[in-house]
TIMAR-190155 format. One record per atom (N, C-alpha, C, CB): x, y, z. Coordinates in steps of 0.2 Angstrom, whole numbers, padded with zeros to 4 digits, always signed. Glycine has a CB too. Example, Ala and Ser with C-alpha at 12.3 -4.5 7.8 and 13.67 -1.06 7.14 Angstrom:
TIMAR-190155
+0066-0028+0039/+0062-0022+0039/+0066-0016+0039/+0057-0022+0045/+0064-0011+0035/+0068-0005+0036/+0064+0000+0039/+0070-0003+0029/
This chain:
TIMAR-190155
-0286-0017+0226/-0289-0013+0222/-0285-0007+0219/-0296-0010+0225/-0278-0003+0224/-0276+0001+0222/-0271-0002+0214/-0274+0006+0228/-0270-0009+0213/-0268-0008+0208/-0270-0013+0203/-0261-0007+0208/-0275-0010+0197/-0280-0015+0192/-0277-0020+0187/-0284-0011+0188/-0268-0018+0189/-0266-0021+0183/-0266-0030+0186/-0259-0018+0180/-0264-0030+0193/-0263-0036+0198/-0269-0038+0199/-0259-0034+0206/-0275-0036+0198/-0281-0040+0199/-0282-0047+0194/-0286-0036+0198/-0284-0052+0194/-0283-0058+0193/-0292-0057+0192/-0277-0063+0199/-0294-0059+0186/-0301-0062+0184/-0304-0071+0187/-0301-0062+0175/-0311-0071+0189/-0311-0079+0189/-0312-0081+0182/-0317-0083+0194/-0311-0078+0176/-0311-0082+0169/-0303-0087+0169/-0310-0073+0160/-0298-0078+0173/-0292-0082+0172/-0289-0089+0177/-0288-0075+0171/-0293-0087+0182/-0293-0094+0189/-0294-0099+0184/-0299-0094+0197/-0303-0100+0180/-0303-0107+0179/-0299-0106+0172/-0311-0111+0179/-0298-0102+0167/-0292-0105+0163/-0288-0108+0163/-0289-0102+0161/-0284-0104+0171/-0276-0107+0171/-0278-0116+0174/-0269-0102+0178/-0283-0117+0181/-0283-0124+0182/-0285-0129+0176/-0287-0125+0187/-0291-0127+0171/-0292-0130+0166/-0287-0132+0162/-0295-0126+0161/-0282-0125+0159/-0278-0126+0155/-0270-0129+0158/-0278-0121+0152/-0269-0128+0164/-0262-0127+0168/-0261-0134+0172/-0262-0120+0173/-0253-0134+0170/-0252-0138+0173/-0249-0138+0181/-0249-0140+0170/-0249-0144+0185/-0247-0144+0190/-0238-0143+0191/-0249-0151+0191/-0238-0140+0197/-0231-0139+0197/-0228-0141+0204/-0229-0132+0194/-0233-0140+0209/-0231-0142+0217/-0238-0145+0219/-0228-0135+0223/-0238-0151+0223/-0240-0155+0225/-0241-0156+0231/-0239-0159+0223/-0243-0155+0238/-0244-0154+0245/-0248-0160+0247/-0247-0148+0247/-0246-0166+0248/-0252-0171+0250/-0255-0168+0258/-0249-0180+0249/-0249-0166+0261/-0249-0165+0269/-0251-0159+0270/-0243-0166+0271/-0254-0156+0266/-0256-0149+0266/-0262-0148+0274/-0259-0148+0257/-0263-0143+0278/-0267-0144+0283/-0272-0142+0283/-0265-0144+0287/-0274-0140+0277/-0280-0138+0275/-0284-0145+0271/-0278-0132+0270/-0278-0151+0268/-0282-0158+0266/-0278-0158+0258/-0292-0158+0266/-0275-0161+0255/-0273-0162+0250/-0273-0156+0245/-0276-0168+0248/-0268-0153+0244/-0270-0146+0239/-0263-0146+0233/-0271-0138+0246/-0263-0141+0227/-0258-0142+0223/-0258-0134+0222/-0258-0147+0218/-0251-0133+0217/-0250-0127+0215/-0249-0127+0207/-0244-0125+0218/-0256-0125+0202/-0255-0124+0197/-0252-0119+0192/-0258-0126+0196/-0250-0119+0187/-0246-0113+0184/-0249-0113+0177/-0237-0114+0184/-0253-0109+0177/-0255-0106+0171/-0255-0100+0169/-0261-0107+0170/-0260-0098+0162/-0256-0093+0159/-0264-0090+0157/-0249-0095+0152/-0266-0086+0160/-0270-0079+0160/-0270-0075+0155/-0269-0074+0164/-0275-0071+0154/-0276-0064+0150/-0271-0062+0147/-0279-0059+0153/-0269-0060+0141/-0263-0057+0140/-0257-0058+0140/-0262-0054+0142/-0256-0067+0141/-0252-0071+0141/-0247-0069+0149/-0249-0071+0133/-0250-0068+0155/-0246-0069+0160/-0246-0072+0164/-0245-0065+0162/-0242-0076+0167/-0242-0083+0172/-0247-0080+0176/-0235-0087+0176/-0249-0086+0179/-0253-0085+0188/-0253-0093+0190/-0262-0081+0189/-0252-0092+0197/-0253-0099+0203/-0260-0099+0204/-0250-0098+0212/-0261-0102+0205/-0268-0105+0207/-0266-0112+0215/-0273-0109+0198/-0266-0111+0219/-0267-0116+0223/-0274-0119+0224/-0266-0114+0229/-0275-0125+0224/-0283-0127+0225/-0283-0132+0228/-0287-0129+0219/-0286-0135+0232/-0287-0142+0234/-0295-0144+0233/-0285-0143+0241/-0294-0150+0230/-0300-0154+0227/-0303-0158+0231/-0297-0157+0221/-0309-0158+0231/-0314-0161+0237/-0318-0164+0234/-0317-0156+0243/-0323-0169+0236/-0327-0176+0233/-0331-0169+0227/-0333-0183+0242/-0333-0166+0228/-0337-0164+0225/-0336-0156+0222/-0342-0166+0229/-0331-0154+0224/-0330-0147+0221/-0322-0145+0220/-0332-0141+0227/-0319-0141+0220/-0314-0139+0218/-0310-0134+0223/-0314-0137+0211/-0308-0133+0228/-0309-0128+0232/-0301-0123+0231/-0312-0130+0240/-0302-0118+0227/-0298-0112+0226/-0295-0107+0232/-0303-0109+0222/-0289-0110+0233/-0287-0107+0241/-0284-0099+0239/-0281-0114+0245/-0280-0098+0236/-0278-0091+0231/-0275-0094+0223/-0270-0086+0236/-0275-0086+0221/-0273-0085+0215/-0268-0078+0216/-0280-0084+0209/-0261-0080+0212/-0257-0075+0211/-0254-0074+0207/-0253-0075+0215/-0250-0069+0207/-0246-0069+0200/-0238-0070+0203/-0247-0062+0193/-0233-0073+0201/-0228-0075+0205/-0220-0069+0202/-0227-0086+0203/-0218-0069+0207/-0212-0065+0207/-0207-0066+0204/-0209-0064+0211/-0203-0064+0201/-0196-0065+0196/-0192-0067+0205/-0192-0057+0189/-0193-0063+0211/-0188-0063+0216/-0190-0068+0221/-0189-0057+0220/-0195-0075+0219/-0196-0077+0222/-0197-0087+0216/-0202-0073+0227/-0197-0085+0212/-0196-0090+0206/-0190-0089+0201/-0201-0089+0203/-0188-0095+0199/-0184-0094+0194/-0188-0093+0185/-0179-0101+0195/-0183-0090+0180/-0188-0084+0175/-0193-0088+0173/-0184-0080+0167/-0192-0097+0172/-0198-0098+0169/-0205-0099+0175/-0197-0105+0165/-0203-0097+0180/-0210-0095+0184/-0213-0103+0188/-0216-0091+0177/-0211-0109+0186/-0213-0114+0188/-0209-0118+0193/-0214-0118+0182/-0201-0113+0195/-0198-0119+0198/-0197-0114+0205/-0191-0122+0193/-0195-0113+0210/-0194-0109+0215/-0185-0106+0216/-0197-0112+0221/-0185-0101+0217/-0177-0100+0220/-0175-0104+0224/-0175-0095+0224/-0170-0106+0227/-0167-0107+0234/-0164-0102+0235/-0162-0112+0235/-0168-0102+0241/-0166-0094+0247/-0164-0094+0253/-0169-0089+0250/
């Protein structure tokens, strides 16, 4: 809450899964099958969306916006660190 620009809308959650593509895939995930989608929010700025998809719902595990320090610039591929 102390910084409003980092807040992340659910307009922009279901945009980016609507609109966004997959980009990491966890079938072994231990939470049950889940993925990392990369879309693009309000004001044209990326955000992750993890979800994993269940018989009947979509279940939204976070939403982030991802780091230049932890991604490479186009935001979809990771460093090696």
């Amino acid at each position: 809450m102390a910084r409003p620009d980092r807040m992340i809308s659910t307009s922009e959650v279901k945009r980016a899964v609507r609109k966004g593509e997959i980009i990491e895939d966890y079938p072994e995930d231990s939470r049950g099958h889940s993925c990392l989608i990369f879309g693009i929010g309000f004001k044209q700025r990326v955000i992750h969306v993890v979800c994993s998809p269940k018989e009947d719902y979509l279940a939204v595990i976070t939403a982030y916006l991802p780091s230049e320090k932890e991604w490479k610039s186009n935001l979809k591929e990771r460093k090696k660190l």
